[in-house]
Backbone as a chain_set.jsonl record, in Angstrom:
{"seq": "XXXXXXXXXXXXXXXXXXXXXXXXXXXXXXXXXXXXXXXXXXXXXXXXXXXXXXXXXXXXXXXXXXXXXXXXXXXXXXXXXXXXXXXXXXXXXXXXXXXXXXXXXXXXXXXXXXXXXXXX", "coords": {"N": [[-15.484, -70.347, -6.226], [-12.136, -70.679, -6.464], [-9.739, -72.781, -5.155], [-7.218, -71.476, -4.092], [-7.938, -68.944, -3.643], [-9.617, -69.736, -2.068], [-8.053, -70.509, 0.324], [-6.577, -68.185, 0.631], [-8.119, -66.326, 1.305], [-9.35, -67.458, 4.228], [-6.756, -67.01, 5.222], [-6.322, -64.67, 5.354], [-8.639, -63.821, 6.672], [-7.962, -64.791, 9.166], [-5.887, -63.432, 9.333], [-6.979, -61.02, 10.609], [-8.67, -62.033, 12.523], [-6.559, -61.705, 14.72], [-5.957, -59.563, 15.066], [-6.567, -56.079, 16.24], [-8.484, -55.302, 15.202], [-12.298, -55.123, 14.983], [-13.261, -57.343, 13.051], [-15.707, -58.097, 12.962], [-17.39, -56.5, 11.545], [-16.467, -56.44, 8.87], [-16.142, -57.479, 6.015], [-15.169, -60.022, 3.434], [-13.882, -61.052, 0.61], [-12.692, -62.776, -1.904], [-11.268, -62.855, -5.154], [-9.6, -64.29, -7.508], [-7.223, -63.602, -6.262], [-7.528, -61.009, -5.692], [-7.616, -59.398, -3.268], [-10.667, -58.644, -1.447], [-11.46, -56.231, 1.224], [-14.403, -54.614, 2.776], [-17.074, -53.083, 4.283], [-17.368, -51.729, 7.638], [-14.717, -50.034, 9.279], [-13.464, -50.473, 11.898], [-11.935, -50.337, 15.315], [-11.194, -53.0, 17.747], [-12.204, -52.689, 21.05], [-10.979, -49.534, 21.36], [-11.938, -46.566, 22.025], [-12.691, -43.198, 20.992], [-13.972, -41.741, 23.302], [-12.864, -43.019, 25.636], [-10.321, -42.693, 25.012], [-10.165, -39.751, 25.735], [-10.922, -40.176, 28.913], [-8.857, -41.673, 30.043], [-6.45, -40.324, 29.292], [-6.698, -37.776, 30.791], [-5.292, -36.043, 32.067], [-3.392, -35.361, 30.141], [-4.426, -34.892, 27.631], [-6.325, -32.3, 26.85], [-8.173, -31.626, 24.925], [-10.841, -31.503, 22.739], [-10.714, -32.466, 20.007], [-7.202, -32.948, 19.54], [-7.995, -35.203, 21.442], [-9.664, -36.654, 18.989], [-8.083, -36.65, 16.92], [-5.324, -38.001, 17.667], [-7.103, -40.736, 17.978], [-7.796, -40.922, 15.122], [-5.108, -41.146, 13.883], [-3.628, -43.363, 15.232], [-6.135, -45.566, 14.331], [-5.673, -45.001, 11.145], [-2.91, -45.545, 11.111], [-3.173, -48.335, 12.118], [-4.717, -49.439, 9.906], [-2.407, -48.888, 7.113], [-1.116, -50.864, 7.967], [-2.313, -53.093, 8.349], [-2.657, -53.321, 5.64], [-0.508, -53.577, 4.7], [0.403, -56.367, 5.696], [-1.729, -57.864, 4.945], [-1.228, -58.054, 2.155], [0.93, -59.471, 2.181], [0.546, -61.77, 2.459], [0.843, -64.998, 0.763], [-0.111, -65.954, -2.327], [-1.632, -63.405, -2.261], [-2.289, -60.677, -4.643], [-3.389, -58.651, -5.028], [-5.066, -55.997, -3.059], [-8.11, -54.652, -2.235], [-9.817, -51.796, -0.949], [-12.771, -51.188, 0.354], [-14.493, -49.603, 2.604], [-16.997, -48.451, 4.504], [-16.824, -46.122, 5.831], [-14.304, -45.389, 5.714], [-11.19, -44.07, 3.481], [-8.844, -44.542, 0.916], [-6.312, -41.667, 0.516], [-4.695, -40.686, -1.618], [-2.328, -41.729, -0.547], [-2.796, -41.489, 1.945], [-4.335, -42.648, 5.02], [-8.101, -41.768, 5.051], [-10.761, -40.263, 7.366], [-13.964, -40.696, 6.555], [-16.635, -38.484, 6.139], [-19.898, -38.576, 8.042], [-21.966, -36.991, 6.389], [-20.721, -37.838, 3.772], [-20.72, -40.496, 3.841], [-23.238, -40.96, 3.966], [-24.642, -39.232, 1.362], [-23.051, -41.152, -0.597], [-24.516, -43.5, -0.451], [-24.029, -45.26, 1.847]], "CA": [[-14.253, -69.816, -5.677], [-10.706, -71.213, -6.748], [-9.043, -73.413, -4.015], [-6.46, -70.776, -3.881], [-8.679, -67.773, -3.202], [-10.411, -70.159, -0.408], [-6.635, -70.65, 1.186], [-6.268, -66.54, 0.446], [-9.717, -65.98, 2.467], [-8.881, -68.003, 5.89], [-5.272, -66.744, 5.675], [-6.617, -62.932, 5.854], [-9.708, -63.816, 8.009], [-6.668, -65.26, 10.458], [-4.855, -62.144, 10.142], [-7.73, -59.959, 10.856], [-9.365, -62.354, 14.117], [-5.353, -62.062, 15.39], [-5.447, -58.326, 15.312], [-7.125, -55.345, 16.947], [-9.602, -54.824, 14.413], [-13.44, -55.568, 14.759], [-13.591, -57.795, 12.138], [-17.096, -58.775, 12.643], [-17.879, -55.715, 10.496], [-16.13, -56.557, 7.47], [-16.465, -58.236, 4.539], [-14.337, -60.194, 2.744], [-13.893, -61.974, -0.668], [-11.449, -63.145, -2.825], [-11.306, -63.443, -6.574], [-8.305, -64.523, -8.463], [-6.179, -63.485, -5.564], [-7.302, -59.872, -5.455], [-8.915, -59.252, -1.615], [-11.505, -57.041, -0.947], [-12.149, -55.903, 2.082], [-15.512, -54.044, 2.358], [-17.952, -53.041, 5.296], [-17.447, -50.793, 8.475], [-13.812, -50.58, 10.215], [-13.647, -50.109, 13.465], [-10.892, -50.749, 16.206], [-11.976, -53.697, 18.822], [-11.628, -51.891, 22.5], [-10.482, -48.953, 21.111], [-12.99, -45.729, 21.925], [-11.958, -41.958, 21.484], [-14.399, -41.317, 24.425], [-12.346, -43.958, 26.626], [-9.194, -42.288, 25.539], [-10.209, -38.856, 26.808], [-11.203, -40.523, 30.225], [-7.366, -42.226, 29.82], [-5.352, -39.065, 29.171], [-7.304, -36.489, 30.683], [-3.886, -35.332, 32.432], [-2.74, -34.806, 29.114], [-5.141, -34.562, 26.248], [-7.579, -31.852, 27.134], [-8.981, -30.992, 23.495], [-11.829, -32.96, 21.946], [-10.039, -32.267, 18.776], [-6.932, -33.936, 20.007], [-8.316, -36.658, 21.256], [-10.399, -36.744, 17.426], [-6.749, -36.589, 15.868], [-5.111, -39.126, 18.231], [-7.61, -41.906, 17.375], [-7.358, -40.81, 13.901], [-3.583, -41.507, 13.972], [-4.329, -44.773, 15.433], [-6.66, -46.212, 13.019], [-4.752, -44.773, 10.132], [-1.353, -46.902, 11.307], [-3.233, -49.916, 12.048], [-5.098, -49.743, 8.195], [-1.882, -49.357, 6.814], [-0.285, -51.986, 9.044], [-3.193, -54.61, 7.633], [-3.137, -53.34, 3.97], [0.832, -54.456, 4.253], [0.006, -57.539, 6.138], [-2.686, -58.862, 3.573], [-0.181, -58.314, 0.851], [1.887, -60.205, 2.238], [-0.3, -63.488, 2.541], [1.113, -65.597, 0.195], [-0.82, -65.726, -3.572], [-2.307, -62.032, -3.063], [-1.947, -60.134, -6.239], [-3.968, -57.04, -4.734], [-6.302, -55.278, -1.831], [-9.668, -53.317, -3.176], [-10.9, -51.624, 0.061], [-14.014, -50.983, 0.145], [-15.09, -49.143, 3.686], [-17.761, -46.771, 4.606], [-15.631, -45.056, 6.86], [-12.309, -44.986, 5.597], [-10.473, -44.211, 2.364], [-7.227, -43.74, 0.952], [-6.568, -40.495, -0.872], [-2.914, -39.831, -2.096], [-1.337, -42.741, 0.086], [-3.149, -41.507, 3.201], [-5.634, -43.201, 5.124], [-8.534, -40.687, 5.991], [-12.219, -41.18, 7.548], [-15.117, -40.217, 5.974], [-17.638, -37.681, 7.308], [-21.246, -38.946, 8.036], [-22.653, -36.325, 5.305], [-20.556, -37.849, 2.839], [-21.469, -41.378, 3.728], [-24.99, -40.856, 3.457], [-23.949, -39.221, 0.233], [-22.693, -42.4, -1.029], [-25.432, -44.267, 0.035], [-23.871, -46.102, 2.997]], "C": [[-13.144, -70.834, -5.909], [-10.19, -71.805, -5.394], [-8.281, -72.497, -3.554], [-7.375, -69.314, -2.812], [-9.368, -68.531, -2.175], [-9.366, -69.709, 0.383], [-6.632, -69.008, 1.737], [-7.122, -65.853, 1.614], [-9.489, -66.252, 4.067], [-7.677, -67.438, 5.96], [-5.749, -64.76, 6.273], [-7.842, -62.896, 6.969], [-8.73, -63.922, 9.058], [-6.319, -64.371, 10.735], [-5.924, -61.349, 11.192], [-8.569, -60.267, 12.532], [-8.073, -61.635, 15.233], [-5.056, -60.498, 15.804], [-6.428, -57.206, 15.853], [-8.241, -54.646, 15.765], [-10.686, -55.544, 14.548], [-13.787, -56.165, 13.208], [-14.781, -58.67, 11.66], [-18.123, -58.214, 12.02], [-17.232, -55.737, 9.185], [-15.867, -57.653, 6.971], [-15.401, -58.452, 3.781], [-14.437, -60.887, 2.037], [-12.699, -61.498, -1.211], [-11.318, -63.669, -4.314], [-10.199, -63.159, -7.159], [-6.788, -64.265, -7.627], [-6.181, -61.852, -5.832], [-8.199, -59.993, -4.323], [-9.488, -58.141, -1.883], [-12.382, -57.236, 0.312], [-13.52, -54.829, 2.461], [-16.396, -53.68, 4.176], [-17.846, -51.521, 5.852], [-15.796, -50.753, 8.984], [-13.562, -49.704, 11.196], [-12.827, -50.98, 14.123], [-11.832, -51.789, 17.106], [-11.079, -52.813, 19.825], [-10.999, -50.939, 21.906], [-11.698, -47.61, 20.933], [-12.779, -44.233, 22.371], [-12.923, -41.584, 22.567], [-13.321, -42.333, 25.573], [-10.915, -43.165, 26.541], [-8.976, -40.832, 26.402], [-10.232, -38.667, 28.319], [-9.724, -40.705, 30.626], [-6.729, -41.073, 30.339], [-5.616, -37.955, 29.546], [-6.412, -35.787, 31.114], [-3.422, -34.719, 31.271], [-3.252, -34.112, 27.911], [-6.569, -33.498, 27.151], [-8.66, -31.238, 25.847], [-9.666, -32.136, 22.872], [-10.498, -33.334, 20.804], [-8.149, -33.352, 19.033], [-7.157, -35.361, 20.107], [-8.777, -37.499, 19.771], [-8.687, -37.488, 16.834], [-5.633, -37.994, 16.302], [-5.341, -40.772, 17.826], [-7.432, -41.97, 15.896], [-6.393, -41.688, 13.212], [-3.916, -42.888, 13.847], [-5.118, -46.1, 14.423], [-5.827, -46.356, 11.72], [-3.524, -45.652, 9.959], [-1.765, -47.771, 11.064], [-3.768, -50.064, 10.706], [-4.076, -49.885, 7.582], [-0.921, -50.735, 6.802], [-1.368, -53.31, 8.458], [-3.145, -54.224, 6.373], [-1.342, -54.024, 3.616], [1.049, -55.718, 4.85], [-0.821, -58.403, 5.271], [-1.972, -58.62, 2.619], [0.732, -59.219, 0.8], [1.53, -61.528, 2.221], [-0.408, -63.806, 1.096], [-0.26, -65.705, -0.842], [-1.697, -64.312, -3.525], [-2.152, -61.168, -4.288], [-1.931, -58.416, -5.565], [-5.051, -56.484, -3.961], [-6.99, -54.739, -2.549], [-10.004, -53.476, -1.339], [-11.698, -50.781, -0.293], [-15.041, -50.444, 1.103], [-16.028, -48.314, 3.629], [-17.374, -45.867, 4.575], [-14.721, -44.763, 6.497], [-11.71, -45.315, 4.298], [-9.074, -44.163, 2.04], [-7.275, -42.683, -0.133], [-4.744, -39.929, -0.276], [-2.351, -40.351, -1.258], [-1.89, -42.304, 1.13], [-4.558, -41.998, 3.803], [-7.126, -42.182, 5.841], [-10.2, -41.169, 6.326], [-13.032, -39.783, 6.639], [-16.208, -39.915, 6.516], [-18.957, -38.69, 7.048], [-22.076, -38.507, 7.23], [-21.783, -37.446, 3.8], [-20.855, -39.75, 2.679], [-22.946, -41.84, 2.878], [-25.437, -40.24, 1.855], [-24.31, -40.608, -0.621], [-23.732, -43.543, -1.063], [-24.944, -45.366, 1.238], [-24.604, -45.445, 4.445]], "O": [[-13.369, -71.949, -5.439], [-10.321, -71.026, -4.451], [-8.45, -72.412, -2.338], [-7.295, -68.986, -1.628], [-9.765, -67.819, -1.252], [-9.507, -68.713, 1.092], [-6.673, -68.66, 2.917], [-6.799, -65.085, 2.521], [-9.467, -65.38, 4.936], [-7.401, -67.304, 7.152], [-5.483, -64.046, 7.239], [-7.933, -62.102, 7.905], [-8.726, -63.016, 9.891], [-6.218, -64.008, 11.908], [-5.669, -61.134, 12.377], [-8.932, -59.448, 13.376], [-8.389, -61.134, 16.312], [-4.196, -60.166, 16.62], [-7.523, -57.768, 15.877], [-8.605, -53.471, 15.741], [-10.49, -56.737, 14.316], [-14.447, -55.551, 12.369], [-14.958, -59.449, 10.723], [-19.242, -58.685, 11.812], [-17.604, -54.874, 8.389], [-15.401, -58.66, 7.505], [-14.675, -57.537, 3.391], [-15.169, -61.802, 2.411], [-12.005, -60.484, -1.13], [-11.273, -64.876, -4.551], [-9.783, -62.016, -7.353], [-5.659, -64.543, -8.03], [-5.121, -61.307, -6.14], [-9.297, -60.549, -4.348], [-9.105, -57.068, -2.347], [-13.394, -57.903, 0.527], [-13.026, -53.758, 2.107], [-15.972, -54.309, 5.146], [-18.041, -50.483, 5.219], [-15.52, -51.943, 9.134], [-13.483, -48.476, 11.234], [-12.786, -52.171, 13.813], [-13.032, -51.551, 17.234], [-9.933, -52.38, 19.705], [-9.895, -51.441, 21.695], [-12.339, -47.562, 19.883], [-12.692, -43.876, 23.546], [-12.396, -40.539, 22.952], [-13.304, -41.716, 26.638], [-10.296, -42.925, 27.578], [-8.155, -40.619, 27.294], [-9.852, -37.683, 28.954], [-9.292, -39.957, 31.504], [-6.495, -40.841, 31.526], [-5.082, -36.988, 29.002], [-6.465, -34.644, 30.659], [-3.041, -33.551, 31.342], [-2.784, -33.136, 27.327], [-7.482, -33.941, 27.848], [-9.68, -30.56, 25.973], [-9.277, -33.268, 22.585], [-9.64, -34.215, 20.846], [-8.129, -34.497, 18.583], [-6.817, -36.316, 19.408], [-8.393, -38.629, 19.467], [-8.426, -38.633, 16.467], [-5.226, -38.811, 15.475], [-4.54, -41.66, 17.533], [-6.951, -42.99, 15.403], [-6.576, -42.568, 12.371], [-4.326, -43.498, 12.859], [-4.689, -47.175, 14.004], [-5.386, -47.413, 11.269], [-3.203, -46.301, 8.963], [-1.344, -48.42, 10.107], [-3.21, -51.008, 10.146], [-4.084, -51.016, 7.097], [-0.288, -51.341, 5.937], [-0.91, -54.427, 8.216], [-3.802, -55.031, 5.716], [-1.012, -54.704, 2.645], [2.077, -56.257, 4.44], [-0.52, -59.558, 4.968], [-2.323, -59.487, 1.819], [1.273, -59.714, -0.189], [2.366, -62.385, 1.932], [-1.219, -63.321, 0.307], [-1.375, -65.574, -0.338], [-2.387, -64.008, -4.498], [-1.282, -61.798, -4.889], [-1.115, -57.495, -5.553], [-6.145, -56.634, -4.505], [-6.554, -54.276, -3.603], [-10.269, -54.463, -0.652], [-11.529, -49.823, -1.047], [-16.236, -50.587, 0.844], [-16.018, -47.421, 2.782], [-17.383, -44.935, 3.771], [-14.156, -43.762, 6.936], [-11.63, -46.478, 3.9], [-8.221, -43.775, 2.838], [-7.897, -42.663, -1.195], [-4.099, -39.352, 0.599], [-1.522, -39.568, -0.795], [-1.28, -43.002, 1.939], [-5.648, -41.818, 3.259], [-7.139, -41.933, 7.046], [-10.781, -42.105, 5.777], [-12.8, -38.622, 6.302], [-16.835, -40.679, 7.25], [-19.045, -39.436, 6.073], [-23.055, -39.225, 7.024], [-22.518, -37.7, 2.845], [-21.149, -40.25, 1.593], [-23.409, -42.498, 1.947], [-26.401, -40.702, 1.244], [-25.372, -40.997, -1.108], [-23.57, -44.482, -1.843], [-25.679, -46.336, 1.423], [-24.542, -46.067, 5.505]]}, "num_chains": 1, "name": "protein.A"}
């Protein structure tokens, strides 16, 4: 690994301890100053059964709640894919999730059939 791509590595591990993402499911490497993040992602403290309990005044539809967290996730992925760009010598992100892709600039999850699919 290049001195640089070490620097590149702790600077995005940093972001990722600093922010509301369980980052003790993903995987990260760095070659040439392209990141790839890789694994599972998943919100820390963040559980669409907890928000139904939360909002039950308001949110009474599973589905809802489903779409809610959705939301949620979706922001904060983009919100770290323009955060690790920004850490000085990146070139370029490769994610690499189970769970979660991007298709046509949006971030969407990925069913459990199509996982298993995939072989994850």
């Amino acid at each position: 690994m290049l001195n640089q791509d070490f620097v590149i590595q702790s600077n995005v591990r940093r972001l990722l301890v600093r922010s509301s993402v369980d980052y003790t499911r993903i995987d990260i490497g760095t070659v040439r100053g392209v990141v790839y993040l890789g694994g599972a992602f998943k919100m820390s403290g963040i559980n669409p059964d907890r928000l139904a309990v939360e909002d039950e005044a308001t949110i009474k539809d599973v589905s809802a709640i489903v779409k809610r967290h959705h939301d949620m996730v979706s922001r904060t992925l983009s919100t770290l894919e323009r955060r690790v760009k920004g850490v000085p010598g990146v070139l370029d992100v490769v994610f690499q999730f189970s769970n979660w892709r991007k298709e046509k600039g949006q971030w969407v999850a990925v069913k459990a059939e199509e996982r298993k699919e995939r072989g994850h």
